[in-house]
Every structure is written in C-alpha cells, then in structure tokens.
TIZAVO-99599 format. One record per residue (C-alpha): z, y, x; chain; residue in three letters. Coordinates in nm, 3 decimals. Layout:
N
REC         w         v         u   chain   resn
REC         Z         Y         X       A    ALA
...
***
This chain:
381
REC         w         v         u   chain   resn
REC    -0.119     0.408    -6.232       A    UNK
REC    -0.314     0.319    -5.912       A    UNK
REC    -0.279     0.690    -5.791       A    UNK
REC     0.104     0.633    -5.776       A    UNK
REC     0.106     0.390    -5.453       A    UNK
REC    -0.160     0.639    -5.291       A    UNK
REC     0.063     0.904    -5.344       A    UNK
REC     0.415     0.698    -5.231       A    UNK
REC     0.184     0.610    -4.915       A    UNK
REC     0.084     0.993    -4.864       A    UNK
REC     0.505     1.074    -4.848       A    UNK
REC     0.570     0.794    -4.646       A    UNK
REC     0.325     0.897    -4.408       A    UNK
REC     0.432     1.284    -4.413       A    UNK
REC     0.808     1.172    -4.378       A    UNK
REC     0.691     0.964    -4.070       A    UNK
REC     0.522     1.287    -3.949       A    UNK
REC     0.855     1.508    -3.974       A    UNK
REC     1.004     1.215    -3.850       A    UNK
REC     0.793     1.242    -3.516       A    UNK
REC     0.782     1.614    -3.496       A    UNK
REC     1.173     1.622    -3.503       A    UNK
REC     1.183     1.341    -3.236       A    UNK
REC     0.955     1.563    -3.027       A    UNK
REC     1.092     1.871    -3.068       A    UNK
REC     1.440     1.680    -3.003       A    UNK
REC     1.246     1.563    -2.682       A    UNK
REC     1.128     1.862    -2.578       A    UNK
REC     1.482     2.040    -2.615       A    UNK
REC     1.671     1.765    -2.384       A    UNK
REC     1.373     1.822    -2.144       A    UNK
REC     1.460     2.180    -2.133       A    UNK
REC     1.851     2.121    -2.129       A    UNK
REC     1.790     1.905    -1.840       A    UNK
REC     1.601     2.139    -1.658       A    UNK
REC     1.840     2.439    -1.715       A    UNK
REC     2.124     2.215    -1.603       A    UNK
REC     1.969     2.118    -1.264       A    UNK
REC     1.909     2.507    -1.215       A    UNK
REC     2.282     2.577    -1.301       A    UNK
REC     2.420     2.331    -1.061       A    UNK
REC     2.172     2.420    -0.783       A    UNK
REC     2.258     2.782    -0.868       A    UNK
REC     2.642     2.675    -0.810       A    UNK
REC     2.535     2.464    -0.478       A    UNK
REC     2.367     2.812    -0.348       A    UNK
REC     2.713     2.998    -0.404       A    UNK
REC     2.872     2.764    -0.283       A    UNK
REC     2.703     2.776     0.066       A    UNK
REC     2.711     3.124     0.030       A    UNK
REC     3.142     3.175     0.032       A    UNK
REC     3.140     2.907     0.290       A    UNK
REC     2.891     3.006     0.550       A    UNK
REC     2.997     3.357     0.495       A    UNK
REC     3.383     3.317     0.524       A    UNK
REC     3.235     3.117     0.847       A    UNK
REC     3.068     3.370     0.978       A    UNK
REC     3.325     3.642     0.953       A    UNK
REC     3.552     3.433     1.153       A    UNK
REC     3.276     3.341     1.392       A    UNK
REC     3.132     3.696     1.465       A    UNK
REC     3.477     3.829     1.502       A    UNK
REC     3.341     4.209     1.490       A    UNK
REC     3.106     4.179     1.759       A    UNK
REC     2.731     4.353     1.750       A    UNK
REC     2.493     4.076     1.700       A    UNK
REC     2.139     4.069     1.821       A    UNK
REC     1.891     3.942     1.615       A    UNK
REC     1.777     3.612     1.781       A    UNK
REC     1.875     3.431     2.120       A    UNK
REC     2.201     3.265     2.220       A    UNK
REC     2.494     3.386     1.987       A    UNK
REC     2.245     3.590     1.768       A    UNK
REC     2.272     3.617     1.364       A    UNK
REC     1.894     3.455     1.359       A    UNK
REC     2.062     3.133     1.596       A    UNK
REC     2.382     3.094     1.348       A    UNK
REC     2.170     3.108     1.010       A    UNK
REC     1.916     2.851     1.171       A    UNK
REC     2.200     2.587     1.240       A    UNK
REC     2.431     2.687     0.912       A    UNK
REC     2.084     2.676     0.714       A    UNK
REC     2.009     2.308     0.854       A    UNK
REC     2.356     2.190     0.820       A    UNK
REC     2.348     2.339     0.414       A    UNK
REC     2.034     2.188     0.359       A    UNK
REC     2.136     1.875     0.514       A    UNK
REC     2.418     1.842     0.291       A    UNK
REC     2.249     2.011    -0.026       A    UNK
REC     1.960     1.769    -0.034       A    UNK
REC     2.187     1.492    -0.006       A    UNK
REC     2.372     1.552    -0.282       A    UNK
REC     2.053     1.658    -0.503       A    UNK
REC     1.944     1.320    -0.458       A    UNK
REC     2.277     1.139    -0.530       A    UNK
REC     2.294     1.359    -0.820       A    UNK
REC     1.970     1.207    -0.929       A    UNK
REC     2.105     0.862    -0.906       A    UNK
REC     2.432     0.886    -1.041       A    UNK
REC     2.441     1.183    -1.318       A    UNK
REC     2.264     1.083    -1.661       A    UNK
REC     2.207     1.411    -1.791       A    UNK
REC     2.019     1.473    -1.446       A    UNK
REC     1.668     1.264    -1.597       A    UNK
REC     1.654     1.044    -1.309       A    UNK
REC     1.944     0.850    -1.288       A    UNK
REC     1.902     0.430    -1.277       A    UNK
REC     1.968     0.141    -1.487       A    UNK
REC     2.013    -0.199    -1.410       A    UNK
REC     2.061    -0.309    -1.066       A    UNK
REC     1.895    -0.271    -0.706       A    UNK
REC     1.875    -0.527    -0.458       A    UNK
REC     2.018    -0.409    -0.125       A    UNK
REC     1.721    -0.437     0.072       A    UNK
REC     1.592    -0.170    -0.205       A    UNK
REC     1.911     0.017    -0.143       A    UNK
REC     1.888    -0.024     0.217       A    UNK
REC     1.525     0.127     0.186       A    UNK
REC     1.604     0.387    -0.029       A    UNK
REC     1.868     0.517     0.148       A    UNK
REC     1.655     0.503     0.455       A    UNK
REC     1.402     0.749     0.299       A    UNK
REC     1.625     0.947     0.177       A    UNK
REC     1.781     1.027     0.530       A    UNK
REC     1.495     1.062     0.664       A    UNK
REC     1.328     1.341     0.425       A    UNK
REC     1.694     1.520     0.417       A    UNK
REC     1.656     1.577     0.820       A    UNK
REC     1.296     1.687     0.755       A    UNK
REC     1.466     1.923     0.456       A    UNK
REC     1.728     2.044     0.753       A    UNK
REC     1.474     2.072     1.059       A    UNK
REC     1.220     2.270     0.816       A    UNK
REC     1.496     2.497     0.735       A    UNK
REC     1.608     2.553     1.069       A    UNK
REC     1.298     2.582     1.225       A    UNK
REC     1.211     2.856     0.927       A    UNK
REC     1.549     3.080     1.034       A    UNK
REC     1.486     3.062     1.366       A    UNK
REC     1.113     3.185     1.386       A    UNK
REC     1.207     3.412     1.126       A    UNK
REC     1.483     3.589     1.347       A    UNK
REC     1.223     3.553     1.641       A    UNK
REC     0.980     3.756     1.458       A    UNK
REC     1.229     3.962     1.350       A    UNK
REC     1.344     4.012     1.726       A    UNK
REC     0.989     4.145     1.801       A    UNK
REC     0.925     4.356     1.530       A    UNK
REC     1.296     4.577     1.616       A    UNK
REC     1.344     4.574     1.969       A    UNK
REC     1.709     4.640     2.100       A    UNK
REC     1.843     4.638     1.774       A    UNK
REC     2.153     4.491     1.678       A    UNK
REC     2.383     4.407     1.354       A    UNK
REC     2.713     4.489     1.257       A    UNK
REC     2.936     4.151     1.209       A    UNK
REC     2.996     4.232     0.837       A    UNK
REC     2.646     4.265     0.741       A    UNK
REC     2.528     3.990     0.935       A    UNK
REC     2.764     3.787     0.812       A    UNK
REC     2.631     3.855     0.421       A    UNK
REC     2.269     3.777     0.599       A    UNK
REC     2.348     3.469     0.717       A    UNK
REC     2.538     3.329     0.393       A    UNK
REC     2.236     3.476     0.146       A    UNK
REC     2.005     3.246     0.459       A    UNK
REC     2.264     2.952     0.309       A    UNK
REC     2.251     2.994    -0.025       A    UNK
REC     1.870     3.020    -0.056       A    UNK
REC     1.854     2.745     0.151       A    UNK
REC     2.130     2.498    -0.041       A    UNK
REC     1.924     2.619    -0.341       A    UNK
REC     1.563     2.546    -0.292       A    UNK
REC     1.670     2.196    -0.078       A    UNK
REC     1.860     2.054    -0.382       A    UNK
REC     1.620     2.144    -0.660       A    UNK
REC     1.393     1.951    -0.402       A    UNK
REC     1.566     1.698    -0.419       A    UNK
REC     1.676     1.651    -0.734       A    UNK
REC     1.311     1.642    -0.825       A    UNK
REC     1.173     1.487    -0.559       A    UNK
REC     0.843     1.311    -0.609       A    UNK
REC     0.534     1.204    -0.432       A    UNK
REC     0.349     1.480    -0.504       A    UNK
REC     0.632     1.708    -0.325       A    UNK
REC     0.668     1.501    -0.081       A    UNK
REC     0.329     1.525     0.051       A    UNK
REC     0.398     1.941     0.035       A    UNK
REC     0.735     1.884     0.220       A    UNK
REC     0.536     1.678     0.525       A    UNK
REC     0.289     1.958     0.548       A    UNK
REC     0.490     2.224     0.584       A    UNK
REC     0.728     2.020     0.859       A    UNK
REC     0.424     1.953     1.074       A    UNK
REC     0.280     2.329     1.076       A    UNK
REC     0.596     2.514     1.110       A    UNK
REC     0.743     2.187     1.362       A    UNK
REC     0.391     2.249     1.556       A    UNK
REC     0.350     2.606     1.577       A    UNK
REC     0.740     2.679     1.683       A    UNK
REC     0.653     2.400     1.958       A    UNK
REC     0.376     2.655     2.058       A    UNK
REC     0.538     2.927     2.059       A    UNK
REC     0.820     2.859     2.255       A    UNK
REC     0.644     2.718     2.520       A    UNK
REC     0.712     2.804     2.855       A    UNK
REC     0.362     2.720     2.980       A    UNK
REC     0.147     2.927     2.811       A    UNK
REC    -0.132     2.745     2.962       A    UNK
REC    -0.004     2.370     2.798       A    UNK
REC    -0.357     2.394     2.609       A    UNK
REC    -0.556     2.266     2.953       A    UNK
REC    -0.383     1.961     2.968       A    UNK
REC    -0.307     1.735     2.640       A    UNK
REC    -0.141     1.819     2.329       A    UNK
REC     0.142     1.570     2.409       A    UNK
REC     0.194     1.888     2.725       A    UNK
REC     0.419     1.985     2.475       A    UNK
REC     0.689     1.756     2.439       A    UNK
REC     0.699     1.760     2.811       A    UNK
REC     0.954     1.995     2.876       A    UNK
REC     1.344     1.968     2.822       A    UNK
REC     1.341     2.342     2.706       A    UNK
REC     1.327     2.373     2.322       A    UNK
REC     0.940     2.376     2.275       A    UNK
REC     0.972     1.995     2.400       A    UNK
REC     1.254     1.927     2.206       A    UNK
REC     1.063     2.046     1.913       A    UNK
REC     0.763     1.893     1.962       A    UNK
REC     0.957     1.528     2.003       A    UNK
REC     1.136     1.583     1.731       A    UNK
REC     0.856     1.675     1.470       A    UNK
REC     0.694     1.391     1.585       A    UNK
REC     0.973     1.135     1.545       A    UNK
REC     1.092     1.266     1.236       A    UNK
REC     0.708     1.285     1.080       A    UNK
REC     0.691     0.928     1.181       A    UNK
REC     1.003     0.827     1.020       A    UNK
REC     0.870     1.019     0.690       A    UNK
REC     0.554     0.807     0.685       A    UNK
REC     0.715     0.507     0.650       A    UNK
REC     0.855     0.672     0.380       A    UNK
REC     0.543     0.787     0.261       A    UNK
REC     0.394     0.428     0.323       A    UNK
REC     0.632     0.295     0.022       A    UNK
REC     0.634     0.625    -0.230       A    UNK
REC     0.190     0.544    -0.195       A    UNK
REC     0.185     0.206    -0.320       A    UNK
REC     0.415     0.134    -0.577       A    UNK
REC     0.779     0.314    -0.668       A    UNK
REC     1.044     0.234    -0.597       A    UNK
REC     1.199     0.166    -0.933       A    UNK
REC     1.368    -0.186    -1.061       A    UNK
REC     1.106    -0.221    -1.354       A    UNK
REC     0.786    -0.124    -1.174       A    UNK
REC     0.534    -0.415    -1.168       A    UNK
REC     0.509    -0.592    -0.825       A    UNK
REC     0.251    -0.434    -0.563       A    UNK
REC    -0.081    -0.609    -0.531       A    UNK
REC    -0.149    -0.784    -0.197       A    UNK
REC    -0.426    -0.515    -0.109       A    UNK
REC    -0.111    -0.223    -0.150       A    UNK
REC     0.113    -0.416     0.048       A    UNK
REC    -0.123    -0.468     0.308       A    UNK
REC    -0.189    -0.034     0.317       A    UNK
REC     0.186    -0.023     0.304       A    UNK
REC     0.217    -0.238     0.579       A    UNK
REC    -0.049    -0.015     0.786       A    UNK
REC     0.094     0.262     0.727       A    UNK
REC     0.455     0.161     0.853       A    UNK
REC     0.278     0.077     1.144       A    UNK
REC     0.127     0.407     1.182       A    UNK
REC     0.433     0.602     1.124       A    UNK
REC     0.648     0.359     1.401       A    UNK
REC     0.366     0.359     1.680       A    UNK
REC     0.363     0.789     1.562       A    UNK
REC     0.759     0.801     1.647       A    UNK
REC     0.712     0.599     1.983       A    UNK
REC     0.505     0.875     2.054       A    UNK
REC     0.811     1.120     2.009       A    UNK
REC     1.058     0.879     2.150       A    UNK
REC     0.846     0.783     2.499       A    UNK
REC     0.714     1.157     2.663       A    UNK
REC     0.378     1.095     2.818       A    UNK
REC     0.525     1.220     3.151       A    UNK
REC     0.840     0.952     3.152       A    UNK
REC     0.661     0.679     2.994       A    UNK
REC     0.289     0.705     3.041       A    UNK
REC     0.148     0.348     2.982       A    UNK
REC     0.349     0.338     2.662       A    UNK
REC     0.278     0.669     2.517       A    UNK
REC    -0.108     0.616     2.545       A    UNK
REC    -0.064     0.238     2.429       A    UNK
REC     0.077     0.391     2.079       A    UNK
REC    -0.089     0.646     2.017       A    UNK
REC    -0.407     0.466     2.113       A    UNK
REC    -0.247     0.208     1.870       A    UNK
REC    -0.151     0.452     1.582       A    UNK
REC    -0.533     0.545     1.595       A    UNK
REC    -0.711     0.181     1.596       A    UNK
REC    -0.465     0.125     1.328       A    UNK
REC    -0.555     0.420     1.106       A    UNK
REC    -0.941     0.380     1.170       A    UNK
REC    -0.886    -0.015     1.006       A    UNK
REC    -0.708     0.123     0.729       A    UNK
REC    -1.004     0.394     0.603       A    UNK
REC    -1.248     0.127     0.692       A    UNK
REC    -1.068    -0.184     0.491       A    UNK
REC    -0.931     0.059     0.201       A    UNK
REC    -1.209     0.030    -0.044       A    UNK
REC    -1.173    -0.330    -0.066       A    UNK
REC    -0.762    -0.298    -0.025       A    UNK
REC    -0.760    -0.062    -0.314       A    UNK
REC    -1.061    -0.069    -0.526       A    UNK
REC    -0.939     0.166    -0.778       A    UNK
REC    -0.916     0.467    -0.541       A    UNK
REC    -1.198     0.680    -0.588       A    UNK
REC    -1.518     0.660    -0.425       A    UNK
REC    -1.504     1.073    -0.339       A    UNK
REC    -1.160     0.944    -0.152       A    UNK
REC    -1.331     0.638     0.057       A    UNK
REC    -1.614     0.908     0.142       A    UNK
REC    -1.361     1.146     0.291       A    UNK
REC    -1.192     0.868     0.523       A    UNK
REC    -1.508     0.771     0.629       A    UNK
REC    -1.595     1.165     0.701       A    UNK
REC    -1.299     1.192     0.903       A    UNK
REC    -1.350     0.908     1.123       A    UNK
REC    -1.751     1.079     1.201       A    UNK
REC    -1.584     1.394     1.312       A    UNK
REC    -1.328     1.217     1.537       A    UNK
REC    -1.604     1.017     1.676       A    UNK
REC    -1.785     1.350     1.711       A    UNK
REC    -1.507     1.549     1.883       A    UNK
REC    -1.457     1.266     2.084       A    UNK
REC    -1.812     1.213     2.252       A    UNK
REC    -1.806     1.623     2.281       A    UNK
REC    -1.507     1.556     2.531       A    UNK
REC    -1.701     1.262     2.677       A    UNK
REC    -1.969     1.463     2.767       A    UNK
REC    -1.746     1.774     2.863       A    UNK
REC    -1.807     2.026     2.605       A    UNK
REC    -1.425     2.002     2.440       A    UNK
REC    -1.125     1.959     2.650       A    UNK
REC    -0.849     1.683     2.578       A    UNK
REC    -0.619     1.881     2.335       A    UNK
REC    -0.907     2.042     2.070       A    UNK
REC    -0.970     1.608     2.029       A    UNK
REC    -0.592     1.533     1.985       A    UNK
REC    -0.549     1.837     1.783       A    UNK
REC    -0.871     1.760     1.529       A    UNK
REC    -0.731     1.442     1.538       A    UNK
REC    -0.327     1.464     1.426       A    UNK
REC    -0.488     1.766     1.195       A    UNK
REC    -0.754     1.461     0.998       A    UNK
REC    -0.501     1.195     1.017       A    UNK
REC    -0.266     1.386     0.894       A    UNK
REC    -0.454     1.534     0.596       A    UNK
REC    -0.545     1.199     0.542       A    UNK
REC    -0.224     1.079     0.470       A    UNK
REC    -0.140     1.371     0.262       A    UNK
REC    -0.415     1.356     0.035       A    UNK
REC    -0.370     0.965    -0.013       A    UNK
REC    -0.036     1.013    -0.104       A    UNK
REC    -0.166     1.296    -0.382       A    UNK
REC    -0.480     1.035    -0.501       A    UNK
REC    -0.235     0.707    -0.512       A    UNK
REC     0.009     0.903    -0.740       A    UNK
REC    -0.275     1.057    -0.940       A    UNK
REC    -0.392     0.662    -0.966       A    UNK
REC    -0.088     0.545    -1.074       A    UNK
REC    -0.053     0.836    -1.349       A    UNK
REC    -0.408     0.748    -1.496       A    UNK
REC    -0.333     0.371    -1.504       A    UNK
REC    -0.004     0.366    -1.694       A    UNK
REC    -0.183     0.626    -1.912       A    UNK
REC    -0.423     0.380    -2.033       A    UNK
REC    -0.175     0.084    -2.037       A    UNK
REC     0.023     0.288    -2.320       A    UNK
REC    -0.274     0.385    -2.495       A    UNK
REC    -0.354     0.043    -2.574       A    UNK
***
C-alpha cells in the first residue's frame, strides 16, 4: 500500500516532464516559425526593391552605355538607389518589430512619449547609418571596380539588372537588421560605418598629402572626401547617443529603473557623442576655437568616464576597467611622442578616435553581456 503514492508521484512527475518537453518543443517550433517568417518578408522586401529600382533604372538609363563609376555611372545610381532602399527597408524592419506579433518583438502595454520620442530618435539615426553604410559600400565598390576595368562600359539593360540585384541585397540584409536589431549588432553596425565612412574620406581626397596636417584636414574640403568625413562624424555622434541608452538599461516598459551610477555613464556618453557631432557640424577651418573646444571636450569627458567607471558600474569586469585604463596610457604615450616631435598631429588623433572608439564598442558588447548574466541569475533563483 505505501508503494502506491510513490508510484502516483513517479506519473505525476513523468506527465509534468512530457508536459515540459511538449511546451519546449512547442517553443522551439514558434522560434523557428518566427524566424522563417522574418526571412520570407525580408525576402519579399528584397524583390520588392528589386522590380522597383530596376523598372527605375530602365527608364533612367534610357539605352545609353554606362561607365562604371563617376557622374551618371551604374556604380553612382546603385549607391543612391541602395541608400534610399535601405533607408526605407530598415525603417520598416523596425516598425515591423513594433507593430507585428508574430515578428517576436512587438510591445505591450504603453510607452511614455518621451520613450517614444527617444526611440524614434535612435531609430532614425541608425537607419541613416544603415543608408550611408550602404551607399558608401556601392560607391567604393564601383570605384574599385572602375580601376580594375579601365574604359569599360555597360549596356543599359544589364546595368539596369546590376543595379536592382545592388537593391535587393541591400533592402534584404538592412531589414533583417533591423528587425533584429540588438546591442550586440549595433556595436558591429558602428564599426563598420566608421571604417568604410573613414577610409572613403581617404580615398577621395584631393590632397593626398592631408596626413601632414590633422586628421580633421579631412572634412576640410567641400569636395566629397569632406562631405564624407563630416558626415561620418555627425552621424557616429548621433549613434552614440544612441549607444549611450542601448548600454545602460533597455529600452523596454518593464525593465527595472537604471541605477544612478548607469545614468550618470549614460549621461557621459551623450555628452561624448554631442561634443563628437559638433566636431562634424563646426570644420576646424570655419570654426576653429569651437572645433578644438569639443573635441578637446569629447576627450576630457571620455578620460572621466574610464577613470570614474569602476565605481559607476561595479559589476563590469575588472579585465574591462584594465583596458580603459590601458587606453588612456597609450594616448598619453602617443601624445608626449608628438610633444617631443617623434609623431606628427594626425597618427595622435588617429590612435585616438581608433581607442575611443573601440572603447565604446566593446562597452556596449560587456554592458549587454552584464545584463544577460544578471537576469540569468535573477531567474535561477
């Protein structure tokens, strides 16, 4: 008689075990639906782009030959149509992500409108990054291009299918970035806008010799190597405000409160990323006193922030605090080398923007990484 409740607790507890494997596998099935769904849609967002830009195109080329890249060139017409697709695709990946249930990421309850004021903000400003990463990426692409077959040219109707297939690869790698948009991506997405805003900057400078002066030499100009260069570093401003909120805390409606230390490193790092787009919107050659006032602010500003993090944010880890602390010793370094004459005024900027920059990055990676481990523990108790 006593073995009978042993053996009604041994089905009970196999029943609750079938009972969890089916809501798993249940789990893992809507996981996968979702996931094939966002592929479908962005596969239907790249056609889309494709029949447009193409019927475009046609209409546009009107049976000329086509050179590869310069004014009215097939490399010049997918860099624009690219940007303007990926404008619009990552636009509507993210309002897809807000609005559609079956998405994963759309909201309950209700925001406040600063928080939709902010959100919306961010989201503008990583769709231009989205667009000027695209067009940047055409456009070096059909300079290269350019170089590699001289005096070639390109039938309208085949150039016309290049530049739509340019659109629909575009429209479908912006909204899947979108719709799963996360810190983690983000901090790839800010990367690859710097180097590829940077090094088309260089390239298309008409000094070649910009390197003996300053690295702001660049945005100098009113060709397109200084419209580059001022517009990188605008927009990469913009996106670390963005950064500064997607670091310390999310922006959801149930997410606990940020502490006063994260608040504090958000505030920073707003600071940072408007004093970094003053430097973008005020040229060192128009507006000398306030470019150097900035930037010279941006980087008392970001050498606080390292030093006061470990008490701001005492969870970080120590390996992180080390690195800040490492990157300030080689900008002091590089900057006593110029002192004394050994490094010119651009290799300091440049090791500079290249730390600070990293810096940012890999914060963004370690505060998400944080997060992760901390709710992971608050659910396993």
């Amino acid at each position: 008689m006593a073995a009978t409740p042993m053996l009604g607790d041994m089905r009970a507890s196999e029943a609750d075990e079938d009972t969890t494997s089916t809501a798993d596998i249940e789990t893992g099935r809507g996981t996968l639906l979702r996931a094939s769904s966002v592929e479908s849609v962005a596969l239907g967002v790249g056609t889309l782009a494709f029949v447009a830009v193409g019927v475009v195109a046609l209409f546009v080329f009107g049976g000329r030959h086509l050179t590869i890249s310069g004014p009215g060139s097939i490399g010049e017409f997918a860099a624009v149509a690219g940007g303007v697709v990926a404008l619009l695709a990552y636009g509507g990946g993210r309002w897809a992500s807000w609005r559609v249930a079956w998405f994963g990421a759309a909201r309950s309850g209700r925001s406040s409108r600063m928080g939709v004021a902010v959100e919306v903000f961010d989201t503008v400003a990583i769709a231009v990054a989205h667009a000027i990463v695209v067009l940047l990426l055409w456009a070096v692409l059909g300079f290269v291009l350019a170089r590699s077959f001289q005096d070639a040219f390109v039938f309208s109707f085949p150039g016309a299918l290049l530049v739509a297939t340019a659109a629909a690869v575009s429209a479908y790698y912006v909204f899947l970035s979108a719709a799963k948009m996360n810190p983690l991506l983000l901090s790839t997405v800010l990367a690859v806008f710097l180097v590829l805003g940077a090094l088309t900057s260089m390239i298309t400078a008409s000094d070649p010799h910009w390197w003996k002066e300053n690295l702001s030499a660049l945005g100098m100009t009113d060709d397109l190597s200084g419209m580059t260069f001022n517009l990188t570093v605008i927009v990469a401003g913009v996106l670390v405000t963005a950064i500064a909120r997607y670091a310390t805390g999310s922006s959801g409606p149930d997410d606990r409160t940020p502490s006063r230390g994260a608040l504090r490193v958000r505030t920073a790092l707003i600071v940072i990323g408007v004093l970094l787009t003053c430097v973008g919107l005020f040229p060192v050659n128009q507006f000398l006193l306030i470019h150097n006032t900035v930037a010279t602010g941006m980087a008392l500003v970001f050498c606080a922030l390292v030093i006061g993090l470990r008490w701001l944010l005492p969870d970080l880890p120590r390996a992180f605090i080390a690195l800040g602390w490492a990157f300030l010793a080689v900008i002091a370094l590089v900057a006593v080398l110029f002192a004394i004459g050994d490094y010119n005024l651009t290799a300091v900027e440049l090791v500079a923007a290249v730390l600070i920059f990293s810096w940012i990055i890999v914060f963004l990676r370690i505060t998400t990484a944080t997060t992760a481990d901390a709710a992971a523990r608050s659910l396993a108790r």
